[in-house]
C-alpha positions as CSV (number, residue, x, y, z in Angstrom):
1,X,131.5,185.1,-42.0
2,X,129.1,184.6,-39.0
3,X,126.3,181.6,-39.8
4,X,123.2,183.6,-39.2
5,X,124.8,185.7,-41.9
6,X,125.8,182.9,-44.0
7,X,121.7,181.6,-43.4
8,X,120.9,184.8,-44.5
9,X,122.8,184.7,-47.9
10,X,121.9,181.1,-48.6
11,X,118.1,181.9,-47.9
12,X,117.8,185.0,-50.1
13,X,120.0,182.8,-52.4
14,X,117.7,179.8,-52.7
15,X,114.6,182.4,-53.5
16,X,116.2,184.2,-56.0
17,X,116.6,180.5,-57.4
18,X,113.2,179.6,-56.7
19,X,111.3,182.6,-58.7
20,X,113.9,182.0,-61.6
21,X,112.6,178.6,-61.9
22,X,109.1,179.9,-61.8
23,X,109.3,182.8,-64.2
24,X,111.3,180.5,-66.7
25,X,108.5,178.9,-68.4
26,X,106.9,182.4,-69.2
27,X,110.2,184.5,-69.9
28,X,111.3,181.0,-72.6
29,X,107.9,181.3,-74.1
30,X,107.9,185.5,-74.8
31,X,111.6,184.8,-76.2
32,X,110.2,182.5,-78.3
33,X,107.7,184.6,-79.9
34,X,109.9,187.6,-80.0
35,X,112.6,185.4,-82.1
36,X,109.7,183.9,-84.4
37,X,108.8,187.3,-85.1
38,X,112.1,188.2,-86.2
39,X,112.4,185.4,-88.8
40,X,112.4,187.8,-91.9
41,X,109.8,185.9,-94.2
42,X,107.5,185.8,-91.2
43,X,107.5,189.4,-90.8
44,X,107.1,190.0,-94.8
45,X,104.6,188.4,-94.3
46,X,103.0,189.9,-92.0
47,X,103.2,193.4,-93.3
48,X,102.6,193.1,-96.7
49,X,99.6,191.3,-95.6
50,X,99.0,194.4,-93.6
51,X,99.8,196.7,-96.5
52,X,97.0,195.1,-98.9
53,X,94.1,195.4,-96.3
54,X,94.8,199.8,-96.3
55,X,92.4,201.3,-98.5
56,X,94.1,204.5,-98.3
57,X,96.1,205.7,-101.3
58,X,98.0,208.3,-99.0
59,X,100.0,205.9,-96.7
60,X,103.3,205.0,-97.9
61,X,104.9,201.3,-99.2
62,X,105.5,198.9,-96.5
63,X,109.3,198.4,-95.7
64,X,110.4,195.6,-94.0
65,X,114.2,195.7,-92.9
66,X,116.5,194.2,-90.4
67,X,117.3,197.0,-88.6
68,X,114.2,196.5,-85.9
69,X,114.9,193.3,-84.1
70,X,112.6,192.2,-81.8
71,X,114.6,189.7,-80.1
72,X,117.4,191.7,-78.6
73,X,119.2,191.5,-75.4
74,X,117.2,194.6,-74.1
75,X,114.1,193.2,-74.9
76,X,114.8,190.0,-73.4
77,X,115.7,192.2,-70.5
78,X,112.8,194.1,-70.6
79,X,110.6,191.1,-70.7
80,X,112.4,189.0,-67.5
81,X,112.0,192.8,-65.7
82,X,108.3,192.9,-66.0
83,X,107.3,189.2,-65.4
84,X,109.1,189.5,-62.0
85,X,107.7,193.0,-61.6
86,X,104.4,191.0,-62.4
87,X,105.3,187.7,-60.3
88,X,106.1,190.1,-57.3
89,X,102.9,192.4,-57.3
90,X,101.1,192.2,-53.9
91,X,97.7,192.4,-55.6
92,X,96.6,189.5,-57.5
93,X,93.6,188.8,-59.5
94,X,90.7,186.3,-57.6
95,X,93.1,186.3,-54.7
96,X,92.3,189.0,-50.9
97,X,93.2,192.5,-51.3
98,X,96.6,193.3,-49.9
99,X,95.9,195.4,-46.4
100,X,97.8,198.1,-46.6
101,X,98.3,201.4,-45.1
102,X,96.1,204.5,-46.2
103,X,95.9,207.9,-44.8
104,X,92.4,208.9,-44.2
105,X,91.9,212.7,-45.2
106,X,89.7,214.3,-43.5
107,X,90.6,212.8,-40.2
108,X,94.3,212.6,-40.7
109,X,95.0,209.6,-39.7
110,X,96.6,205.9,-40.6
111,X,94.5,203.1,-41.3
112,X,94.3,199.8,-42.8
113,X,92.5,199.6,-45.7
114,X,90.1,196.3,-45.0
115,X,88.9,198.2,-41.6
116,X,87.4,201.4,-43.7
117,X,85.1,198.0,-44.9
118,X,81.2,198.1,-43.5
119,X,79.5,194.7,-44.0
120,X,79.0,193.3,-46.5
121,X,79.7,196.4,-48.7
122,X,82.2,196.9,-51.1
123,X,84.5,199.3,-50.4
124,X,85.7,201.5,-53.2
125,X,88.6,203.9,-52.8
126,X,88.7,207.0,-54.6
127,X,92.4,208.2,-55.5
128,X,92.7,212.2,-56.3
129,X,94.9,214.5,-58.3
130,X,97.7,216.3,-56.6
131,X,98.4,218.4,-59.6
């Protein structure tokens, strides 16, 4: 193996290390909740609670069983998926907007996004139907 490839490997490597340190705090704490809502008194709770505040005489009895885990291994799967889908967004909330690439129509042209900006003005993108 060549060492600019074995830099390579070792740098991707270490940043796959470093967001699973970072996500870890928030991926522990929605398995935490997923698990505590699993505990079978808690959930009882919870809907037969739920069941008393219906008014409605039509809606059937509230069955609690354990066939509908919360806390499975696709769940827990599903939830490490999104917070890094989350963690990796380009857009984030009180921070610049990404500049990317648009296609302006009527000229037929690229662009970046932040030059279509005038001033002090904000800009505000209107995204059509293609169906």
């Amino acid at each position: 193996m060549t060492l600019p490839k074995l830099k390579y490997l070792l740098t991707r490597a270490l940043k796959h290390a470093a967001l699973c340190l970072m996500l870890l705090p928030r991926f522990l704490l929605a398995a935490v909740m997923l698990w505590l809502l699993d505990f079978l008194c808690i959930r009882k709770k919870v809907l037969l609670k739920m069941g008393e505040r219906q008014d409605s005489q039509d809606d059937p009895p509230v069955c609690v069983s354990d066939s509908n885990k919360m806390f499975t291994l696709e769940s827990l799967r599903a939830v490490w998926y999104g917070q890094k889908l989350d963690f990796l967004k380009s857009a984030h909330l009180g921070r610049t907007a990404p500049n990317t690439e648009v296609v302006l129509v009527q000229e037929r042209r690229q662009v970046r996004i932040l030059d279509c900006m005038k001033g002090k003005r904000p800009l505000i993108l209107n995204f059509g139907s293609c169906s």
